[in-house]
N, C-alpha and C positions, 0 to 999 in steps of 0.2 A: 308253210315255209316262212312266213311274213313274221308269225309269232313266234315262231323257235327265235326269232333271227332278233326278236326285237329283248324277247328274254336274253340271250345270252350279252346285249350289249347293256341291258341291266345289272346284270349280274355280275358282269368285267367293272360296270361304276360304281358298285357296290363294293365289288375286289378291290377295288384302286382307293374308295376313301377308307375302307379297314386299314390298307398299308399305308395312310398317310396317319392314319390316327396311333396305330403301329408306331410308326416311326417321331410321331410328335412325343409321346409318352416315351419312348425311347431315351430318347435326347433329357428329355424331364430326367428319367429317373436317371440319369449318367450323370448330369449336373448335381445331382443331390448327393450321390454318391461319392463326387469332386468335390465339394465341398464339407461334407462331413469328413473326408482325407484329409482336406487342410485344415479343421478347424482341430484334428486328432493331433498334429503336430505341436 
């Protein structure tokens, strides 16, 4: 029980920094995106 319990709170910190790296990249490539719109004008 100990080990299920300690994997799945692994696995949720594991989850949690994919979607912060997710969403750092995210933001990245929106910025690039914005900016290559403004430099288009």
């Amino acid at each position: 029980m100990n080990f299920k319990k300690s994997t799945l709170l692994i696995l949720n910190k594991r989850e949690r920094e994919l979607d912060f790296i997710k969403g750092v990249y995210k933001r990245r490539f929106q910025a690039e995106i914005e900016s290559y719109k403004s430099s288009e004008d």
